[in-house]
C-alpha positions as CSV (number, residue, x, y, z in Angstrom):
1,X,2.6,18.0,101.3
2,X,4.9,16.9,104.4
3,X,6.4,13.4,104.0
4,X,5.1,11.0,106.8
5,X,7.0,7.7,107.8
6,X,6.0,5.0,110.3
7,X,7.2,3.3,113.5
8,X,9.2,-0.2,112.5
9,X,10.4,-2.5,115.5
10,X,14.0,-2.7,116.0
11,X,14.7,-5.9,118.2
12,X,12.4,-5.9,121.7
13,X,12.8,-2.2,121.7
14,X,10.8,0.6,119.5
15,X,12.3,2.9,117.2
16,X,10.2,5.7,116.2
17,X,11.6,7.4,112.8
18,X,11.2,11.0,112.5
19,X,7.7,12.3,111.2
20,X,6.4,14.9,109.6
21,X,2.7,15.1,109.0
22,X,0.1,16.2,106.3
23,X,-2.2,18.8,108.0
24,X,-4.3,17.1,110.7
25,X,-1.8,14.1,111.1
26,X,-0.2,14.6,114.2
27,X,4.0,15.2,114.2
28,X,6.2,12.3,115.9
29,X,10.2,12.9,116.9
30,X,12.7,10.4,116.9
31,X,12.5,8.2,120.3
32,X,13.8,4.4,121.1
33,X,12.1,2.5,123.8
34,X,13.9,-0.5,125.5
35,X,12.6,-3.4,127.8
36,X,9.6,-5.5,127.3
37,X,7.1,-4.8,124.4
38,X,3.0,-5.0,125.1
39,X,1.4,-5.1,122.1
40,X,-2.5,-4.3,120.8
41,X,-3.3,-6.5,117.7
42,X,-6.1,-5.8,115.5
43,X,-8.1,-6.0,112.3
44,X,-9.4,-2.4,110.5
45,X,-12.1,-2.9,107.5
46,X,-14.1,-0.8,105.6
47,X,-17.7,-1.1,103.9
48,X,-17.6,-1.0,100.4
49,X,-20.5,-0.2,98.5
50,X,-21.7,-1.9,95.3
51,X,-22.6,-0.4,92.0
52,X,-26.3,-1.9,91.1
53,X,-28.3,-0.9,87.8
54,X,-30.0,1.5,89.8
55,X,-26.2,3.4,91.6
56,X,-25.2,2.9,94.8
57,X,-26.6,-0.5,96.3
58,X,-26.7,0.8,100.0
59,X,-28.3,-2.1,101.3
60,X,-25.6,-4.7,100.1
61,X,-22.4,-3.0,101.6
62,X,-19.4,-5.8,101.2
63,X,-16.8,-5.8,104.2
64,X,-13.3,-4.9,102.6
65,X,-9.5,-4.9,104.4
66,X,-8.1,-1.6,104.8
67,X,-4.6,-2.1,103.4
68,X,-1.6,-0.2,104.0
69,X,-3.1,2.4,106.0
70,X,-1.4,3.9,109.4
71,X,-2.5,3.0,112.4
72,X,-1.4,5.1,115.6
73,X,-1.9,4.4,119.3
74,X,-2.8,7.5,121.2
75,X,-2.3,8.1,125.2
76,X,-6.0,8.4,125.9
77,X,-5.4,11.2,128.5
78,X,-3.2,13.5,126.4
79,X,-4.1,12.3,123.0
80,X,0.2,12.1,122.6
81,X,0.5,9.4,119.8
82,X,2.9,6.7,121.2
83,X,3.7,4.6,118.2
84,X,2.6,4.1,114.7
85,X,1.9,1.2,112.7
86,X,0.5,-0.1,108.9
87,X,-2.3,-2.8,108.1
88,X,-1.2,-5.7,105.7
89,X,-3.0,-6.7,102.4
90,X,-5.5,-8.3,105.0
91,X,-6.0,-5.5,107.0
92,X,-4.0,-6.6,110.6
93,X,-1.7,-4.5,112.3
94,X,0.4,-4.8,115.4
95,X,1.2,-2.4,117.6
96,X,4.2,-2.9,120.0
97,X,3.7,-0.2,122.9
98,X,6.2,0.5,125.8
99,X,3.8,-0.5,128.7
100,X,0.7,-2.0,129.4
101,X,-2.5,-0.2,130.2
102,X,-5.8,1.3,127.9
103,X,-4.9,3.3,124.8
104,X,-7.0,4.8,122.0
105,X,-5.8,3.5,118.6
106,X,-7.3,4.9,115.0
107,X,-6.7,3.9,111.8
108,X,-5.9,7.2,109.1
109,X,-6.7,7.4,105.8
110,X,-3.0,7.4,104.8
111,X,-0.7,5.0,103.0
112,X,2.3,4.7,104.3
113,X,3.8,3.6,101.1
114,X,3.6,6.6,98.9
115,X,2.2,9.5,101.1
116,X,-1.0,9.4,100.1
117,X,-3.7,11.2,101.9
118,X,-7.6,11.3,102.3
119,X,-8.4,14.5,104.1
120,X,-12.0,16.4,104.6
121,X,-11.6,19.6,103.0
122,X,-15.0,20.7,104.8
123,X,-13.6,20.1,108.4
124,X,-10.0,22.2,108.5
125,X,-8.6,19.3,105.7
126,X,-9.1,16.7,108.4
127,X,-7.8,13.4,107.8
128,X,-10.3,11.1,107.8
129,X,-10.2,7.9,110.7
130,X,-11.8,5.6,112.7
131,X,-11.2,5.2,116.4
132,X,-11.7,2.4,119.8
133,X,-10.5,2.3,123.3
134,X,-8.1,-0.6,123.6
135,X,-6.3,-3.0,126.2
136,X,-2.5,-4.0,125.5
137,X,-3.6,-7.9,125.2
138,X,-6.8,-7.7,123.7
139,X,-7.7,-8.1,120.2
140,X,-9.4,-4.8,118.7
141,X,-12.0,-4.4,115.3
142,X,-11.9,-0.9,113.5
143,X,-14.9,-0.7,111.1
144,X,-15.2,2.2,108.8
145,X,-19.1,2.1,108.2
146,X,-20.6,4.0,105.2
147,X,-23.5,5.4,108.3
148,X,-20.3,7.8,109.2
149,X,-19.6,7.8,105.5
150,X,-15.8,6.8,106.8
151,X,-15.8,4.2,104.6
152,X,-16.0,6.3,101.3
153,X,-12.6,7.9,102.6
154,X,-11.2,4.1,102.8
155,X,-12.7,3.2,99.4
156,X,-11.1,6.4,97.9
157,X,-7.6,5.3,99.5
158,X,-7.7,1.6,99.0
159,X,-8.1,2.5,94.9
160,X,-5.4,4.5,95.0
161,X,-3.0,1.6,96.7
162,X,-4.4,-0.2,93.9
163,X,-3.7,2.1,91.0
164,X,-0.6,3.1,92.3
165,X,0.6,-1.0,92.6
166,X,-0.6,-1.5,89.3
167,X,1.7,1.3,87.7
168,X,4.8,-0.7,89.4
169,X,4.0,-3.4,87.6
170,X,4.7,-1.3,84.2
171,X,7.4,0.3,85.1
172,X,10.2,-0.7,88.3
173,X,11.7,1.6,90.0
174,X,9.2,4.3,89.0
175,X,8.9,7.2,91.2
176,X,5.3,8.2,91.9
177,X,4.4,12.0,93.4
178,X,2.7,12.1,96.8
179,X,-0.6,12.6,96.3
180,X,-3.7,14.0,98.6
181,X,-7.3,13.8,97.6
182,X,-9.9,16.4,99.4
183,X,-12.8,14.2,100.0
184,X,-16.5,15.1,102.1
185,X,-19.7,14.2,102.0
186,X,-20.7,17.6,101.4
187,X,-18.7,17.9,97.6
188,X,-21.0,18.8,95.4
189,X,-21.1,19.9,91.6
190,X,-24.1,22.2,92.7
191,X,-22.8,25.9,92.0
192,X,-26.2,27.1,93.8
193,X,-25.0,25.1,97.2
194,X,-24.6,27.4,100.0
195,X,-22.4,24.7,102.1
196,X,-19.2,25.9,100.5
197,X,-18.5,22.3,99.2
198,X,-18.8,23.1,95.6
199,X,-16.0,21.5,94.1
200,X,-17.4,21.0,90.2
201,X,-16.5,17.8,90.1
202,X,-13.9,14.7,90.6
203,X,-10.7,15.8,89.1
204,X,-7.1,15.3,90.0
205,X,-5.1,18.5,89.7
206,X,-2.5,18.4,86.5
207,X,0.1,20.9,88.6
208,X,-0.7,19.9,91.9
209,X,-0.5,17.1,93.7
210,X,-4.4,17.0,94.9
211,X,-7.4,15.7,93.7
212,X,-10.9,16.2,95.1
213,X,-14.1,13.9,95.2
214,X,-17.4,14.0,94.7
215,X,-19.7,13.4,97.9
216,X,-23.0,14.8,97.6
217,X,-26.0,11.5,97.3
218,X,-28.5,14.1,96.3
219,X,-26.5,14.5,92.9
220,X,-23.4,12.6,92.3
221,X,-21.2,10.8,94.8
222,X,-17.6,9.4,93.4
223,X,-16.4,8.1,96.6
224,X,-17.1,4.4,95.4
225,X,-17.2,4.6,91.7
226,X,-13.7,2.6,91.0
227,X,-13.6,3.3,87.6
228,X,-14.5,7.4,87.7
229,X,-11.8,7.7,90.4
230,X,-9.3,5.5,88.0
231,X,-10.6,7.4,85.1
232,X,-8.8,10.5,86.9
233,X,-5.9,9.4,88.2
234,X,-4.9,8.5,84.4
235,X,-5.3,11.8,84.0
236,X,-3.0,12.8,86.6
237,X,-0.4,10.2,85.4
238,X,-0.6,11.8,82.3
239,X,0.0,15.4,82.9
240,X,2.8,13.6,85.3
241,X,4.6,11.0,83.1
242,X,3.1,11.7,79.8
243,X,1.7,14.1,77.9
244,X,-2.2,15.3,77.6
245,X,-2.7,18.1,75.1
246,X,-7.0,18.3,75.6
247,X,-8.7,21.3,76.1
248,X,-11.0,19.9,78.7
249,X,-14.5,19.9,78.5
250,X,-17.8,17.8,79.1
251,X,-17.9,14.8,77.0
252,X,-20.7,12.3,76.5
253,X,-21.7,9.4,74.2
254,X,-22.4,10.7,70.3
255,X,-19.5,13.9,70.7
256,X,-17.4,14.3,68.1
257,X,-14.8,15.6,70.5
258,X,-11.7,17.7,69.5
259,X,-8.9,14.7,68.5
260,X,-6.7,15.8,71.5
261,X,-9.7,15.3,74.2
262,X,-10.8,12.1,72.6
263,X,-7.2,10.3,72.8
264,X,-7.1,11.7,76.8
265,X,-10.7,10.7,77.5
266,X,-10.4,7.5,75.6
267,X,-6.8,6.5,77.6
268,X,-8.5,7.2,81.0
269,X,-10.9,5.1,80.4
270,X,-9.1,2.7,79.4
271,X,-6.8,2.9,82.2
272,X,-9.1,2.5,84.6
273,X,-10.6,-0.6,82.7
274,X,-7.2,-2.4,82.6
275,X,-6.4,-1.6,86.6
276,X,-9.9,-3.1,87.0
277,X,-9.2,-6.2,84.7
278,X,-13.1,-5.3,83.5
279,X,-14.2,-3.6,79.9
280,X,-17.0,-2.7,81.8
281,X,-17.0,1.3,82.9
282,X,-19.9,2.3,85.4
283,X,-20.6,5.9,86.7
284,X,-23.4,5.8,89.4
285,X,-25.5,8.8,89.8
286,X,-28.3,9.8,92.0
287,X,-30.4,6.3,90.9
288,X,-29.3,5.7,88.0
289,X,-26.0,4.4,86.3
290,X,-23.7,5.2,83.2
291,X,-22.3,2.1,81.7
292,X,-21.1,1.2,78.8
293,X,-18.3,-2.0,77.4
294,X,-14.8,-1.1,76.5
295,X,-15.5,-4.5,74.3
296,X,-17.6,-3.1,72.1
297,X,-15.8,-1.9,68.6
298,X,-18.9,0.1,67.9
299,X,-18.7,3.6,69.4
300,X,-22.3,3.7,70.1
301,X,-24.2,7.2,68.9
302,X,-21.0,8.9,67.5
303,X,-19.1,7.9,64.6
304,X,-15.8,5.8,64.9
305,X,-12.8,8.3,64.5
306,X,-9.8,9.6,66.2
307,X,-12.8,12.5,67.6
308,X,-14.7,9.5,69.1
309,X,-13.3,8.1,73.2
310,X,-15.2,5.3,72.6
311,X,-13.8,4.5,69.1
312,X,-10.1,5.1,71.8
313,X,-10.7,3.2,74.6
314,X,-12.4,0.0,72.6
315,X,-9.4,0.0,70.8
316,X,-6.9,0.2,73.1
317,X,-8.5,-2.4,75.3
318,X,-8.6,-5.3,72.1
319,X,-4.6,-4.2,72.0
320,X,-4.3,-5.2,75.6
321,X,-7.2,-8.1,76.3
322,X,-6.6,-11.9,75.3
323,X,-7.0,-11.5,71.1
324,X,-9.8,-13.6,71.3
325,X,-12.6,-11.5,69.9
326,X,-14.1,-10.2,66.9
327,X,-11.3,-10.7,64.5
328,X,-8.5,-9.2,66.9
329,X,-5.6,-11.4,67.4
330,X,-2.9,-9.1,68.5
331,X,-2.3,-9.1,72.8
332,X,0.1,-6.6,73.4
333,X,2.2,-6.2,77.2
334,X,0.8,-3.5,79.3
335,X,3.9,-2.5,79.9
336,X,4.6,-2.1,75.9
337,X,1.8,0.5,76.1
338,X,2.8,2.3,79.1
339,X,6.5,2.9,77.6
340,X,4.4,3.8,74.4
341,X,2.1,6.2,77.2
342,X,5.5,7.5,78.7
343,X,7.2,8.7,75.5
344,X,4.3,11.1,74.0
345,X,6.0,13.4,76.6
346,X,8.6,14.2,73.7
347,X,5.3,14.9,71.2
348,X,2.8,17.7,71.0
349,X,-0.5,18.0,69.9
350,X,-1.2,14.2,71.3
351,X,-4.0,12.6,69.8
352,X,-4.6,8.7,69.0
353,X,-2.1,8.1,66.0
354,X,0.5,10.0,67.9
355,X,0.3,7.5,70.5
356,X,-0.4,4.5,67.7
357,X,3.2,5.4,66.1
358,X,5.0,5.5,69.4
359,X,3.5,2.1,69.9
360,X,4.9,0.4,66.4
361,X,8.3,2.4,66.9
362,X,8.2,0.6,70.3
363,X,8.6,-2.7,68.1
364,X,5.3,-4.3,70.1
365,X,3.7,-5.0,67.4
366,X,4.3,-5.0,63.5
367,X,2.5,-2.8,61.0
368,X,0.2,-5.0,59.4
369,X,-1.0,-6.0,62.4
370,X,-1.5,-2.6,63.9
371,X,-3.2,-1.4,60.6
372,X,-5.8,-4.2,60.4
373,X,-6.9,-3.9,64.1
374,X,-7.5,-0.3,62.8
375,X,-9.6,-1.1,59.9
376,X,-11.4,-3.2,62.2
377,X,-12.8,-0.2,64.0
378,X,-13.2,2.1,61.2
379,X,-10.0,4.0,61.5
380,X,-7.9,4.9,58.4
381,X,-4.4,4.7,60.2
382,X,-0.8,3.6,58.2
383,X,2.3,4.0,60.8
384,X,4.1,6.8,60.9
385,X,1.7,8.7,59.0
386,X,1.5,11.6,61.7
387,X,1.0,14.6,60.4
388,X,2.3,14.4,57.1
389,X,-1.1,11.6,55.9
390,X,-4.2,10.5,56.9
391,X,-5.4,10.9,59.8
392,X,-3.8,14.6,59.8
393,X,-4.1,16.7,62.8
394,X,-3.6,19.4,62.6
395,X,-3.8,19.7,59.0
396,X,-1.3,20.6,56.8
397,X,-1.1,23.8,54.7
398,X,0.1,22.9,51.6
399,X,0.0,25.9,49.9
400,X,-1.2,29.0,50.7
401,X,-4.7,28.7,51.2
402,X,-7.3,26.3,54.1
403,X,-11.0,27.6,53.5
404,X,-13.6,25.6,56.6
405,X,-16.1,26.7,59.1
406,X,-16.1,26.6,62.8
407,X,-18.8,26.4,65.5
408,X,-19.0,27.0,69.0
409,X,-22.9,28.3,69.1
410,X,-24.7,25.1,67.8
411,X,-23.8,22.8,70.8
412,X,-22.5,25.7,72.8
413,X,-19.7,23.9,73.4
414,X,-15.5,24.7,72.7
415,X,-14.3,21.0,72.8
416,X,-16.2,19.7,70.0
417,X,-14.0,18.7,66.5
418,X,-16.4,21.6,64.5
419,X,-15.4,24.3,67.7
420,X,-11.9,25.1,66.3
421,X,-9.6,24.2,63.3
422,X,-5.7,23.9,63.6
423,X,-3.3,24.0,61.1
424,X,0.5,23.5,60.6
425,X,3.1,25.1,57.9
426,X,6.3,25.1,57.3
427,X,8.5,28.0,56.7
428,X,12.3,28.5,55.9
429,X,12.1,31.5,58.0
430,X,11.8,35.3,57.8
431,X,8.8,37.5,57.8
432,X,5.0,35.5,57.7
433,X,1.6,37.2,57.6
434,X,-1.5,35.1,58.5
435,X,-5.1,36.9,57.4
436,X,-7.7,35.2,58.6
437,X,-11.2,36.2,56.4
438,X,-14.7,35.6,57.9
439,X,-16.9,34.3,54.4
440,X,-20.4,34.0,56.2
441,X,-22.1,33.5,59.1
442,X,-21.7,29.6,59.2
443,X,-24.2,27.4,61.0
444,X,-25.7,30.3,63.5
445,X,-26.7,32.1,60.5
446,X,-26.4,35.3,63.2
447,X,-24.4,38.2,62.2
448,X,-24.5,39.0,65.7
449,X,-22.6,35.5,66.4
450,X,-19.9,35.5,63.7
451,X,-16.6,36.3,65.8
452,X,-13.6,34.3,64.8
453,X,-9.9,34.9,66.3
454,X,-6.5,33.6,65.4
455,X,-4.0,32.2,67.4
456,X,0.2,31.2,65.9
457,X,2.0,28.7,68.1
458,X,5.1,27.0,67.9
459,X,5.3,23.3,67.1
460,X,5.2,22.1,70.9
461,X,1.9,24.1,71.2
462,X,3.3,27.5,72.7
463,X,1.1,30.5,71.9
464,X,3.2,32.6,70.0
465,X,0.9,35.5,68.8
466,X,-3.1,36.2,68.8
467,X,-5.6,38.4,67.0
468,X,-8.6,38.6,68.6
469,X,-9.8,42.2,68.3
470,X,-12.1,41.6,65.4
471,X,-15.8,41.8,66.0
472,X,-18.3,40.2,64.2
473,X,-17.7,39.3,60.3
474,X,-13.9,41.3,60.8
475,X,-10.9,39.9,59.9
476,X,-7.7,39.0,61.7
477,X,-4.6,39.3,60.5
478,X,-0.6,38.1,62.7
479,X,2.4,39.8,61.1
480,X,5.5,38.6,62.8
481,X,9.5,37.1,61.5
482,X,9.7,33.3,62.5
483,X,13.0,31.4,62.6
484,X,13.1,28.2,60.2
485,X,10.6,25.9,61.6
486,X,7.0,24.2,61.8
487,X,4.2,26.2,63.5
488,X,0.5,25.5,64.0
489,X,-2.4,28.5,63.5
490,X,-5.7,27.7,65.5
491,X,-9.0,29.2,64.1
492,X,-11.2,29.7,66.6
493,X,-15.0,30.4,67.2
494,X,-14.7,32.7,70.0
495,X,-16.4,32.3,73.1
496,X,-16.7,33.4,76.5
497,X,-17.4,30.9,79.4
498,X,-20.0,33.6,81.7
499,X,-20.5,34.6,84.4
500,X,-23.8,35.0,86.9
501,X,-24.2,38.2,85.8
502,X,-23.3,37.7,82.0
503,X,-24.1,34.3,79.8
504,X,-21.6,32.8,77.7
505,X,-21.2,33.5,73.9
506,X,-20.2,30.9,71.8
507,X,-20.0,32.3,67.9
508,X,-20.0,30.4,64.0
509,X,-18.8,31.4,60.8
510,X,-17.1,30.4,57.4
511,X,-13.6,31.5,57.2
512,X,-10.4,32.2,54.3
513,X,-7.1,31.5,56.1
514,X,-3.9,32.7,53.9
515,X,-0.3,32.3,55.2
516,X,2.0,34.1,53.1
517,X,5.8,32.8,54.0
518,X,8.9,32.2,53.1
């Protein structure tokens, strides 16, 4: 994406930087203007949309300042932009133009600090705006209503400026990536929809910088749901500043979810609670509402463990709330646990205590401290243990032998703790063999569903090797010469995700692992 820079007022004159737009955003070149300046002041807002019990209050919109946003002044004839301009924290903006007359002025869905964009990708990747006619003199009113559905692109932007001042706060001088976000009314997570709007769902891109936004009422509309839309931008800052190791997935209350997508699941929603200042997180749907308190210790329907968000995000939040609640009297500085955030970027295979360690290394907190919050919601954590204690993920090899079962079929699902097993072993180098032995049929109890495959990585999580040409009930075996070094071995319960024309296979089964080594 093009950077894009704004008109500032040099003296009586105007000096118009050079600019270079996002697609749809008009191009200006350099150009002074002398001699007397006319000016059009103004006000641009936005409707903002509650969250009831029931979703989206529609009736009860709340009139909200669009902050930070461009605002251009176009030569209603030619539709030339003749200067630009950005709406303060209340949502005013003056524009100084070189003569009096009638222009037409819009306010974009751009910030102008941090080139960040709100575009319809169903309309050409449009940006989105809101127009008038105005005299030089008068005072003007731009109102993005929810009727045009305008004001969800507003929404979208203004939590952005939010999020993105709030990470400012943790860190100066920080550098954040331009950032555009493909918003319509017309997203949907349909894959039947014949509008070409299927997007899946809101995400932000890890390797771009893009996100895109749910629209579509009839099913599930993001573009006011705060906390979803802060929910994903941690991810983004993740995969930017940090480091997210999860596999992805669906994840719901009672998972027990693979360690490495509870830890980034559990951080995004904490993130967005702590942007927020509210423990509260609430997802509306098509009448109805998913909610549940970051306050609570309890996870709800899952167990407490590193494999539970819930069991994540509650406690992160009593690290960072006031230490006045059930038993927790520790309060640690946001910005403690974003350096904490920041350096898992030097770890792999990130999952809670990964995080927990870099936090008491961080000096924020001492031990005891940390290790009582932890009993507190059911966690068995001692600093530093990593890898080497309990919790261990993956697990150590101690000797030669790891005997488990993995299941994909049950739940149908590959992001689950029971989908896949990792291990890690040591070896002084030279020549390793890894046999991988299906025992039985495991919970499918359907020779027809007992595929296993093995996978060797290095110790930052690079696939080194795989054996997956065994069918059902056959082993898998990796010969290879490793230097000296630590390596993890993934047993997984194959599965293929589908297609229209072919369903997807998820498979079980009991398994012998044996890595001969140096």
């Amino acid at each position: 994406m093009r950077l894009v820079r704004v008109a500032r007022t040099v003296g009586s004159g105007l000096c118009v930087l050079a600019v270079m737009g996002a697609p749809g955003v008009a191009q200006l070149r350099a150009q002074a203007v002398s001699g007397p300046v006319h000016e059009i002041r103004g006000l641009a807002v936005y409707e903002k949309i509650p969250v009831a019990s029931t979703g989206l209050d529609l009736e009860a919109p709340r009139i909200r300042p669009i902050r930070g946003a461009g605002v251009e002044a176009l030569d209603p004839i030619s539709g030339a932009i003749v200067t630009v301009a950005e709406t303060d924290a209340r949502g005013r903006f003056v524009l100084s133009l070189p003569s009096p007359g009638r222009y037409r002025v819009r306010v974009v869905s751009r910030l102008v600090a941090g080139d960040v964009f709100v575009m319809d990708n169903t309309r050409d990747d449009a940006i989105w705006s809101v127009s008038a006619e105005a005299m030089t003199g008068d005072p003007l009113l731009l109102w993005a209503t929810d009727r045009t559905r305008a004001a969800g692109a507003f929404n979208i932007l203004d939590v952005i400026r939010r999020a993105n001042a709030f990470v400012r706060t943790l860190e100066d001088g920080i550098g954040l990536p331009p950032l555009t976000i493909f918003w319509s009314p017309l997203n949907t997570d349909d894959p039947e929809t014949l509008t070409g709007s299927f997007v899946g769902g809101t995400r932000f891109d890890s390797q771009g910088n893009y996100a895109v936004v749910l629209g579509d009422r009839q099913r599930d509309s993001d573009e006011f749901d705060d906390d979803v839309i802060l929910h994903e931008y941690a991810h983004f800052l993740a995969a930017r500043f940090s480091r997210d190791d999860s596999i992805g997935g669906p994840h719901a209350p009672g998972d027990v979810l693979d360690p490495r997508v509870a830890w980034s699941e559990g951080w995004a929603n904490f993130f967005s609670a702590l942007v927020r200042a509210d423990p509260v997180y609430r997802d509306a749907y098509y009448g109805r509402v998913l909610e549940y308190d970051l306050e609570s210790n309890l996870p709800g329907s899952e167990p407490p463990g590193y494999w539970s968000e819930r069991t994540v995000h509650a406690f992160l939040w009593d690290l960072a709330d006031d230490g006045q609640d059930s038993g927790d009297s520790i309060q640690v500085d946001p910005r403690a646990l974003w350096n904490a955030f920041r350096q898992l970027a030097d770890d792999a295979f990130v999952y809670f205590p990964t995080f927990l360690d870099r936090l008491a290394a961080g000096g924020a907190l001492d031990a005891p401290a940390l290790e009582q919050l932890a009993r507190i919601h059911s966690l068995d954590y001692r600093v530093g243990s990593g890898r080497r204690g309990a919790p261990s993920f993956p697990r150590v090899i101690e000797g030669r032998t790891a005997t488990g079962e993995v299941d994909s079929w049950s739940a149908g699902r590959t992001n689950l703790a029971r989908s896949a097993h990792l291990y890690t072993f040591y070896t002084t180098g030279g020549a390793v063999t890894l046999d991988l032995e299906i025992t039985g049929p495991g919970y499918a109890r359907n020779p027809a569903a007992n595929d296993l495959d093995l996978y060797l990585m290095d110790e930052r999580g690079r696939l080194l090797r795989g054996s997956n040409s065994g069918g059902n009930g056959e082993p898998e075996r990796i010969a290879t010469f490793l230097p000296e070094g630590t390596y993890v071995v993934e047993i997984r319960s194959f599965f293929g995700r589908g297609s229209p024309r072919r369903p997807a296979e998820f498979n079980s089964g009991a398994y012998r692992l044996t890595v001969n080594r140096p």
